[in-house]
Kinemage of the C-alpha trace (Angstrom):
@kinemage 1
@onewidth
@group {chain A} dominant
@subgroup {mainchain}
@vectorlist {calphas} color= white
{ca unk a 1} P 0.000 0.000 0.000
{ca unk a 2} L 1.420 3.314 -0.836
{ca unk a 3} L 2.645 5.593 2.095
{ca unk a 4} L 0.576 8.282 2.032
{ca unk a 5} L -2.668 5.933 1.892
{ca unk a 6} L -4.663 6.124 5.357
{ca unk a 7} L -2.087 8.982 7.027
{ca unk a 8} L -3.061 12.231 8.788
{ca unk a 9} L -0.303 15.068 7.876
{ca unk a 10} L 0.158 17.946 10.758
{ca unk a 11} L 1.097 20.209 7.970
{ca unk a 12} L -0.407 22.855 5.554
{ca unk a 13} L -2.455 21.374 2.623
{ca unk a 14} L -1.239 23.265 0.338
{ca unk a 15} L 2.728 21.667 0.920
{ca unk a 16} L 1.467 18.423 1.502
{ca unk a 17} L -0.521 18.268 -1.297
{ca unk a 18} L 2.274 17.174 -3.128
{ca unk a 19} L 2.903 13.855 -1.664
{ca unk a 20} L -0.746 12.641 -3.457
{ca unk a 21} L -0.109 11.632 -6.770
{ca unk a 22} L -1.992 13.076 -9.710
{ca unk a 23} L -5.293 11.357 -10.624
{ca unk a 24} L -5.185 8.910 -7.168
{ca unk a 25} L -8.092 9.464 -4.828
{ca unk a 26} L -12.241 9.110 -5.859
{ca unk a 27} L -13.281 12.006 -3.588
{ca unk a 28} L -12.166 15.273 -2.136
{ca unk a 29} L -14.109 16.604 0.718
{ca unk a 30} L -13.560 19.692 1.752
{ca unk a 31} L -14.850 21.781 4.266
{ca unk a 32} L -11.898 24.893 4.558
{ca unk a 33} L -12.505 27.471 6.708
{ca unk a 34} L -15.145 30.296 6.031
{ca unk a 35} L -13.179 33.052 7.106
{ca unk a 36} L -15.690 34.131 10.022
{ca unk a 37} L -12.483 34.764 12.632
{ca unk a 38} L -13.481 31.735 14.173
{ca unk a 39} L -10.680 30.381 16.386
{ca unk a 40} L -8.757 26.885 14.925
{ca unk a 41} L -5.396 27.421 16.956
{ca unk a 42} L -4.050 29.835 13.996
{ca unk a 43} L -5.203 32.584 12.309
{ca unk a 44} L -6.471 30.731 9.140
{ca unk a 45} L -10.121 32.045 9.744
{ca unk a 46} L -8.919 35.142 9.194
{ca unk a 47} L -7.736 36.689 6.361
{ca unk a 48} L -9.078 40.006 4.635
{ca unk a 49} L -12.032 39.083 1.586
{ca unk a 50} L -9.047 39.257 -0.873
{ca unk a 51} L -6.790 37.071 0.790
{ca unk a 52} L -9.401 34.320 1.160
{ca unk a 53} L -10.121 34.200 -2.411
{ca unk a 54} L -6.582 33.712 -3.590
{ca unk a 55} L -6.091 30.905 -0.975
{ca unk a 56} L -8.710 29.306 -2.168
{ca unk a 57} L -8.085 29.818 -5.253
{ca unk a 58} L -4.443 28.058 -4.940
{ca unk a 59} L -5.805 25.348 -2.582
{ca unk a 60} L -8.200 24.391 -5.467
{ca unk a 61} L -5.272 24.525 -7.966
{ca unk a 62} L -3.101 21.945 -6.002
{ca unk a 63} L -6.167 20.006 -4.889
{ca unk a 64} L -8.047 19.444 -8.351
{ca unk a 65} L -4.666 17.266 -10.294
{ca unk a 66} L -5.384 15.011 -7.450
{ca unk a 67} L -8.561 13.604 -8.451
{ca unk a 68} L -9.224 10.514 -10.730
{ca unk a 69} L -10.756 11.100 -14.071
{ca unk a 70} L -14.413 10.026 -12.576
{ca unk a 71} L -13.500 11.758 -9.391
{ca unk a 72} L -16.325 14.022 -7.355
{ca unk a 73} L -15.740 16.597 -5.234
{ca unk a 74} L -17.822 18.200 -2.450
{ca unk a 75} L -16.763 21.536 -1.018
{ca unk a 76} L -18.761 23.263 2.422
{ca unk a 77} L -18.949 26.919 2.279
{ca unk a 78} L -20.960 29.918 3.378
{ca unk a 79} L -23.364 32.081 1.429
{ca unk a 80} L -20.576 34.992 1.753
{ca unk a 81} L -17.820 32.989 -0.866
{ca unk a 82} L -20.198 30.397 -2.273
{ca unk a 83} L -21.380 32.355 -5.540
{ca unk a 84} L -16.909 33.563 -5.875
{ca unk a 85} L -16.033 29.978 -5.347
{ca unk a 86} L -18.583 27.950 -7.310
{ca unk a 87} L -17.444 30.228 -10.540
{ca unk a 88} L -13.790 29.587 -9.697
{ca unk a 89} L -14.991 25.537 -9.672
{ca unk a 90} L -17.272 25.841 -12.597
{ca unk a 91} L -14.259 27.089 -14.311
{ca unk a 92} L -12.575 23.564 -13.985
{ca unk a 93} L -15.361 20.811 -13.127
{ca unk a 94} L -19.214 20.538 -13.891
{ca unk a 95} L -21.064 21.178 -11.265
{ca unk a 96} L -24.019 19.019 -10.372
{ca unk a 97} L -25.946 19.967 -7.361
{ca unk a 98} L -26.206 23.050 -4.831
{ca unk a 99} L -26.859 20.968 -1.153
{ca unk a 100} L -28.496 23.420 1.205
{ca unk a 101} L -27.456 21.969 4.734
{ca unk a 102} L -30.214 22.860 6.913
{ca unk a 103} L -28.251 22.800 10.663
{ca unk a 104} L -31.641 22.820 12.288
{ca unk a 105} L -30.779 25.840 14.336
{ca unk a 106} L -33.518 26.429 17.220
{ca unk a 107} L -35.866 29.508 16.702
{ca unk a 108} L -35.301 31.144 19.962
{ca unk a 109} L -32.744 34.358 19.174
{ca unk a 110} L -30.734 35.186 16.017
{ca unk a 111} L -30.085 38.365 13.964
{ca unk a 112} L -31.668 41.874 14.565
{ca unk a 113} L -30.618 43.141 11.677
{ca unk a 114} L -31.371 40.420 8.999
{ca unk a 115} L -32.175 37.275 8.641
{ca unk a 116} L -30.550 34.934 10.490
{ca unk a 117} L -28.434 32.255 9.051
{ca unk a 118} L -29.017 28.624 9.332
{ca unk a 119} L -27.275 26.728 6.569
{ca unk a 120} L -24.862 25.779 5.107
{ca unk a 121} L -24.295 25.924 0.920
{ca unk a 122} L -22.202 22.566 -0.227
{ca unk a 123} L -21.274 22.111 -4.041
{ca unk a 124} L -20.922 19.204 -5.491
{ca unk a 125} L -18.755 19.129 -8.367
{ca unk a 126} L -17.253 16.275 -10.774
{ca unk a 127} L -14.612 15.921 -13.892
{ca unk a 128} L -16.512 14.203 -16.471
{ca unk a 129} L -20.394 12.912 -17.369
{ca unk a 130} L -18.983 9.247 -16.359
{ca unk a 131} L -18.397 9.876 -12.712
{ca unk a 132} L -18.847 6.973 -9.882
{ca unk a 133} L -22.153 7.873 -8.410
{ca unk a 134} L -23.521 5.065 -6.124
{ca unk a 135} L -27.643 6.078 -5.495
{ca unk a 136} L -28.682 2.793 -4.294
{ca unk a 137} L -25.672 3.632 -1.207
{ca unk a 138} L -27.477 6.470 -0.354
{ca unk a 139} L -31.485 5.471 -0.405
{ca unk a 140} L -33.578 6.844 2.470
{ca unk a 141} L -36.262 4.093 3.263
{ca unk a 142} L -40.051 4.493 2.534
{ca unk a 143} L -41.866 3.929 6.060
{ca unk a 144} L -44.832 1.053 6.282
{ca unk a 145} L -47.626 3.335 5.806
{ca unk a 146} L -45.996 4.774 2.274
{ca unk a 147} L -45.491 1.378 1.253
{ca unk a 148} L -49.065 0.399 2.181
{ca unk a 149} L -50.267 3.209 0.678
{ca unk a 150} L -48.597 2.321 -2.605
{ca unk a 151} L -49.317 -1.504 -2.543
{ca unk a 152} L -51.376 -1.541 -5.875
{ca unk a 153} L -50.201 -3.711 -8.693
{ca unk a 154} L -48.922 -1.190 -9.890
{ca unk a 155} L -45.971 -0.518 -7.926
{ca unk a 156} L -45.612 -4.123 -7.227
{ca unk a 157} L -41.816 -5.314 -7.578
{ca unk a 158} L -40.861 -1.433 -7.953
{ca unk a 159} L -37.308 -0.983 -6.988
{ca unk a 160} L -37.354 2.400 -5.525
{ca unk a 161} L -40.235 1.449 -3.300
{ca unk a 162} L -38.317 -1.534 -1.492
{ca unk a 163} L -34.983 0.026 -1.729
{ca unk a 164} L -36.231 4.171 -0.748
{ca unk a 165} L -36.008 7.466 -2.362
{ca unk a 166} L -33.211 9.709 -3.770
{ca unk a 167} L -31.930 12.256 -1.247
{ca unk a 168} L -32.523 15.706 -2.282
{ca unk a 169} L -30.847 18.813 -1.951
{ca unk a 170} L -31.808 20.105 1.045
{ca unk a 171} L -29.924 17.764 3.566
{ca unk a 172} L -31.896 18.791 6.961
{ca unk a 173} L -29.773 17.357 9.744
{ca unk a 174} L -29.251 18.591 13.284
{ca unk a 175} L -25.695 20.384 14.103
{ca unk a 176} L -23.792 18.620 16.762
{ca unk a 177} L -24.736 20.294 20.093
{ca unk a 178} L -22.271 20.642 22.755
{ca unk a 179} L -23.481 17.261 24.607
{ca unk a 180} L -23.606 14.979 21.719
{ca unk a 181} L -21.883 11.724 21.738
{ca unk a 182} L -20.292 12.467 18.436
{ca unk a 183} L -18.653 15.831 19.561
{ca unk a 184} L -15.095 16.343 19.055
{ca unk a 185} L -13.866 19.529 20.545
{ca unk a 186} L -13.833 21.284 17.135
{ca unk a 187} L -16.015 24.361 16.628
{ca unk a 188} L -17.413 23.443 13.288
{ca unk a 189} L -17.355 19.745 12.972
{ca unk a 190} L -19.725 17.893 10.859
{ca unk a 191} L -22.146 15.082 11.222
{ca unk a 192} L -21.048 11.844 10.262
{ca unk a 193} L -24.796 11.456 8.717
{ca unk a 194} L -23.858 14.420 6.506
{ca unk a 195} L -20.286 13.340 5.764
{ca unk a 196} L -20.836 9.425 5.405
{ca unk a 197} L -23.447 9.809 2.333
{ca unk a 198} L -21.071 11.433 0.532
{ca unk a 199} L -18.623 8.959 1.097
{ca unk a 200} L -21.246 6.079 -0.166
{ca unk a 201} L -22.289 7.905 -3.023
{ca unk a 202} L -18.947 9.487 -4.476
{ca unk a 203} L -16.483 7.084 -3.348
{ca unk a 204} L -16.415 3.044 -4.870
{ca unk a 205} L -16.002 0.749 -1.923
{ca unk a 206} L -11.562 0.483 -1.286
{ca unk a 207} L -11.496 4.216 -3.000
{ca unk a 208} L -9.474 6.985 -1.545
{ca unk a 209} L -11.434 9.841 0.429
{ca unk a 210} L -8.565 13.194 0.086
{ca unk a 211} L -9.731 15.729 2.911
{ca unk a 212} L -7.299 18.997 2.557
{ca unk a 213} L -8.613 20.318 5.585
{ca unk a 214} L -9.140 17.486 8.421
{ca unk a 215} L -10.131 19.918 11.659
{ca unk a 216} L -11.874 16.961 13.758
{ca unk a 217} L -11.558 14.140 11.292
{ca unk a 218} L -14.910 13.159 10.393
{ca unk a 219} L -13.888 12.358 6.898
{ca unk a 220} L -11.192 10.516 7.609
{ca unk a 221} L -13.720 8.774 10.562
{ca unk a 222} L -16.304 8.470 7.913
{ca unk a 223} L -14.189 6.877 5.533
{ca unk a 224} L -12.860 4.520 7.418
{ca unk a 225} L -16.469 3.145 9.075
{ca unk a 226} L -17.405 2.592 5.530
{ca unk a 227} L -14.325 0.827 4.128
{ca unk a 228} L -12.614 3.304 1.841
{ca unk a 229} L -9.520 4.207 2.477
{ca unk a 230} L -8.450 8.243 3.720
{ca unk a 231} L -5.947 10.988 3.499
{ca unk a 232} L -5.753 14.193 4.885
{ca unk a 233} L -4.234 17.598 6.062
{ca unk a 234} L -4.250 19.538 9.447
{ca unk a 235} L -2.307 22.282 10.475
{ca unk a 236} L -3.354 22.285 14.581
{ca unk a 237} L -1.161 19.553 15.805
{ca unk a 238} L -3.802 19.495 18.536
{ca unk a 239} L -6.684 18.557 16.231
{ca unk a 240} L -4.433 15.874 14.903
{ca unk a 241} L -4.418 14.362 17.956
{ca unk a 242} L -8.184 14.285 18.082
{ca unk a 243} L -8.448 12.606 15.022
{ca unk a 244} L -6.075 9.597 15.835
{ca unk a 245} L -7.778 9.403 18.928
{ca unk a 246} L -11.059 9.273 16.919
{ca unk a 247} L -10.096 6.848 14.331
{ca unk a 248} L -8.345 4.504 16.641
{ca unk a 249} L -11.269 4.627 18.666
{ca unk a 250} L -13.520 3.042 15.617
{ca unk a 251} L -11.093 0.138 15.811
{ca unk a 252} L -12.107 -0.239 19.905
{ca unk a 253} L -15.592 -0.149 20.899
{ca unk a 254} L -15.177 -0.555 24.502
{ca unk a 255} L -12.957 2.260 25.053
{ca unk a 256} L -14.882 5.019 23.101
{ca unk a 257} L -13.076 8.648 22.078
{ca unk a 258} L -13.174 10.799 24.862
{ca unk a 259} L -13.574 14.174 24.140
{ca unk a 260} L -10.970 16.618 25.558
{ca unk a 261} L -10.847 20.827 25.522
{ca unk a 262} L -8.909 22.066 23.091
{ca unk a 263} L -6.388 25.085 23.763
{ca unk a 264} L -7.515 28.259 22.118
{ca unk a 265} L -5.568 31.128 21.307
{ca unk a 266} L -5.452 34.264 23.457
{ca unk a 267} L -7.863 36.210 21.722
{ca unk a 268} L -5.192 39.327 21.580
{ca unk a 269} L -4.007 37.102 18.405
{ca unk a 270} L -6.443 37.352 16.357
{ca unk a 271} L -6.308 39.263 13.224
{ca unk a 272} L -9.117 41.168 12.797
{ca unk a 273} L -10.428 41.517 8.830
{ca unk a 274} L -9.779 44.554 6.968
{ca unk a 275} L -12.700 46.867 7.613
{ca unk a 276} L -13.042 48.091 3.960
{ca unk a 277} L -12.799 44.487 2.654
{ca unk a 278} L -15.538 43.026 5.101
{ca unk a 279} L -18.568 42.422 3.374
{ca unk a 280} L -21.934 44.332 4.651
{ca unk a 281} L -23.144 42.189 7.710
{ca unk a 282} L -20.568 40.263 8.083
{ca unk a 283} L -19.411 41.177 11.492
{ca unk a 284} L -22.781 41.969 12.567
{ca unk a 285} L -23.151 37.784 12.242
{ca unk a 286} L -19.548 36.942 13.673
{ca unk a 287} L -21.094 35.813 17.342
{ca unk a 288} L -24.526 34.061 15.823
{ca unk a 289} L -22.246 31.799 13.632
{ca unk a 290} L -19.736 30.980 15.933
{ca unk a 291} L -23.234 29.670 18.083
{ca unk a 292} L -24.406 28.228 15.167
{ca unk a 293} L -21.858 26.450 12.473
C-alpha cells in the first residue's frame, strides 16, 4: 500500500498536497474554513475578503490534479464565498448539485438586523459525465404506511419502493450540540450522517477519500467506518491528535473517544479583517455563527 494511503499530515495542505499523486483518490471533501475569525489554533479564519479568495483559489489549484478522471468533489462553504467559489470551480469541473445543509438551528434568538443564518451551501462538483455515483448507497427508506399506501399492482416489484427514495438537496440534519456523543472539541465539525453519504455515493467501496482540511476528522472517521480508504491535512497539531484518537477509537468499541478541551488562542491574536474588505453584515453575524456552524 502506498505511504501516504490512510495517514493524517500535521502540515499545511497546500505543501502536503504534493505527496498525493496526480489522478489517485475518488473524492475530495472539503470543508476549509469560512473566514468568520473563528478560532482553529491559527489565524487561518482570518484573512481580509481578498486574501481568502486567492487561498482558495491556490488550494483548489493543487487540490483538483489530485482527483481521478471520474472523481467528485464536495466543497462546504458559506453564502458569503459560495457564488466567488462555485465560478472559480465551474471554471474547472461541472457542477451538479447546490446541497443546502439545513443545521436545524432552534428559533429562539438570532439576527436583529437580517435574517438569520441557518445553513450551510455545499457544491458538489465532478470531472466528467462518467463519474462513480452510487444512489442505491445512499437510499432513504419508505416507512410502512408509504409502502401500504402504494401496494397496488402497480408498484408491485418497484425498486425504488423496497430500496427508498433519492436524497434531495436540502440535507436537513441537526448540528452537533455541545453534549452529543459524536462531539469532538472542534467548533465546526460535521455530522457523520452528513459526511458518510457522501462517502457512499462518491467514493467506490476500497477508494481513496482526500480531505485537505481534516479539523476533527470526520472524513477521515467516515471513511474509514465505511471501508474506503483516507488521506488528509491539518495544520493544529492538537486537532491531529483528536483525530487519531477518533479513528483509533472506531477500531475499539469498549474504550470510546473521549472528548478533551482544546487550547484556544489568546484572543489578543487574532487578526481582525480589513474593515473596507468586510462584506456588509458580516461582522454583525460573527457571534450568531460561531453559536451556530
Amino acid at each position: 500500500m502506498s505511504d501516504w494511503v490512510n495517514r493524517v499530515f500535521c502540515e499545511d495542505a497546500l505543501t502536503g498536497l504534493a505527496r498525493i499523486p496526480d489522478a489517485s483518490v475518488d473524492l475530495i471533501l472539503a470543508d476549509p474554513p469560512y473566514n468568520l475569525g473563528k478560532d482553529y489554533g491559527n489565524a487561518s479564519d482570518q484573512q481580509s475578503v481578498a486574501e481568502y479568495l486567492r487561498w482558495t483559489e491556490e488550494w483548489i489549484e493543487r487540490a483538483l490534479p489530485k482527483l481521478k478522471p471520474n472523481g467528485s468533489l464536495y466543497i462546504f462553504l458559506t453564502w458569503r464565498f459560495s457564488p466567488e467559489i462555485f465560478v472559480m470551480l465551474k471554471q474547472r469541473m461541472t457542477m451538479m448539485n447546490e446541497i443546502i445543509w439545513d443545521r436545524r438551528v432552534p428559533s429562539m434568538g438570532g439576527s436583529v438586523r437580517n435574517y438569520t443564518s441557518v445553513h450551510d451551501t455545499v457544491g458538489f462538483f465532478v470531472k466528467r459525465k462518467d463519474y462513480y455515483f452510487d444512489l442505491d448507497a445512499i437510499r432513504i427508506p419508505y416507512d410502512a404506511e408509504t409502502k401500504k399506501a402504494r401496494s397496488r399492482s402497480i408498484f408491485v416489484g418497484a425498486k425504488w419502493l423496497e430500496l427508498g427514495y433519492n436524497p434531495k438537496d436540502l440535507w436537513s440534519v441537526s448540528r452537533l450540540h455541545r453534549e452529543h456523543p459524536e462531539r469532538a472539541e472542534h467548533p465546526t465539525q460535521k455530522p457523520l450522517e452528513i459526511i458518510e453519504r457522501m462517502v457512499k455515493a462518491s467514493c467506490p467501496p476500497g477508494g481513496v477519500v482526500l480531505d485537505p482540511f481534516l479539523g476533527s476528522g470526520t472524513s477521515a472517521v467516515a471513511a474509514k467506518r465505511c471501508g474506503r480508504d483516507y488521506v488528509g491535512f491539518e495544520l493544529n497539531p492538537v486537532y491531529c491528535e483528536v483525530i487519531e484518537k477518533r479513528l483509533t477509537a472506531i477500531d475499539n468499541p469498549d474504550k470510546p473517544y473521549a472528548r478533551e478541551k482544546v487550547k484556544r488562542r489568546p484572543r489578543a491574536e487574532k487578526k481582525e479583517p480589513l474593515q473596507s474588505e468586510t462584506q456588509p453584515s458580516v461582522q454583525a453575524e460573527l457571534n450568531l455563527d460561531v453559536l451556530t456552524n
